[in-house]
N, C-alpha and C positions, 0 to 999 in steps of 0.2 A: 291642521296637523294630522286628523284620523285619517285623511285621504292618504296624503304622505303615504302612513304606516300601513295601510290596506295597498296601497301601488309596493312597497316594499315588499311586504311579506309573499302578494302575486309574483314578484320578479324571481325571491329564493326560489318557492315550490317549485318553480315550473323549471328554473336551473336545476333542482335536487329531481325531478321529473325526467331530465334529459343526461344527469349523468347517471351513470350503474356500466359496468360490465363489458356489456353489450356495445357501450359506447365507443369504448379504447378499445377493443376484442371482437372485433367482424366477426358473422359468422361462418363457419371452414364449408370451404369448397373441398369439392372431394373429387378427383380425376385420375381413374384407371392406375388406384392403388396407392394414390399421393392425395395429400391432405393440404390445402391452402388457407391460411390464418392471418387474415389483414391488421397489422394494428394501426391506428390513428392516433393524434395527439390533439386534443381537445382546447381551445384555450378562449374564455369569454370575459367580459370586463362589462359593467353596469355602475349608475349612479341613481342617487336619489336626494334631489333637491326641494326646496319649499321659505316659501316667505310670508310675510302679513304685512300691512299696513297698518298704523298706527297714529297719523296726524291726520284731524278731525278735518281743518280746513283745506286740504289736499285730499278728502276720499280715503275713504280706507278699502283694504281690498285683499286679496290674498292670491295666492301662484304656488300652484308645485309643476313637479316635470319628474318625471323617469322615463331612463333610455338606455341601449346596452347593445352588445354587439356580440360576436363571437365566430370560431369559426373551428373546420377543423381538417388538417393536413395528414394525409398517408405518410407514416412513416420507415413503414417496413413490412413484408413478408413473412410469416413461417413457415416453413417447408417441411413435412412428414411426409416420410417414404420409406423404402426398405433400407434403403443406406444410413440413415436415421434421422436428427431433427437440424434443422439449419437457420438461421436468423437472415434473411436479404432484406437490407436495408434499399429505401426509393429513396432516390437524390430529391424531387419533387416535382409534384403536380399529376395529376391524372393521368396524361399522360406516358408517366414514367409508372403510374401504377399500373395501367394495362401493359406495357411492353414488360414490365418484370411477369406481369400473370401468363402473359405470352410465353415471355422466354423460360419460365419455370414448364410452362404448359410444353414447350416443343423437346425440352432436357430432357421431361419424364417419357414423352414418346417416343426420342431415340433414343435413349437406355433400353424399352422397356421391344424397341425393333429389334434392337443391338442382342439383347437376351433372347430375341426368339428365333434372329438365326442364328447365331450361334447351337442354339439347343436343336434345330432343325439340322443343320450340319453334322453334330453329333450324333443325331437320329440315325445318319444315312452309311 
């Protein structure tokens, strides 16, 4: 049973180990004035089992197991800029996270063309 409880308390640590902050809270990219803030959603499940033997003429003998899984999915975007703070939600998968960083990445560069002819024009 000590093993059990040594296999148990390794599985917490190292779960309380890997959540914090930083976990659900990417950290921000920063591009030509716009601030990009990934969040994820975290989700893991673990078990911890153990047995003994107990009849002489059968062997006695004893068993544990622990095992766990877990995983974690982009959820959404935040957006800092000078228009102010926006929440873009990703449908799912990686791929939908790069094409949002994409498509947030090419908004901020044509606003930011969009402001400099404009200001160019009025220069002249």
């Amino acid at each position: 049973m000590e093993n059990i409880d040594k296999l148990f308390d390794k599985a917490v640590t190292e779960i309380e180990r890997m959540l914090n902050t930083k976990t659900v809270v990417g950290e921000p990219i920063q591009l030509e004035g716009t601030t990009l803030i990934p969040l994820v959603s975290v989700g893991f499940g673990f078990g911890v089992g153990s047995g003994q033997g107990s009849e002489p003429e059968k062997g006695s003998g004893q068993g544990g197991g622990t095992g766990g899984g877990g995983g974690v999915k982009p959820i959404a975007v935040v957006i800092v800029d000078a228009d102010g703070v926006r929440v873009e939600p990703i449908k799912s998968g990686t791929a939908s996270v790069l094409e949002k960083v994409v498509d947030s990445v090419s908004k901020v560069a044509a606003a930011k063309t969009g402001k400099d002819e404009q200001e160019s024009k009025g220069d002249g």
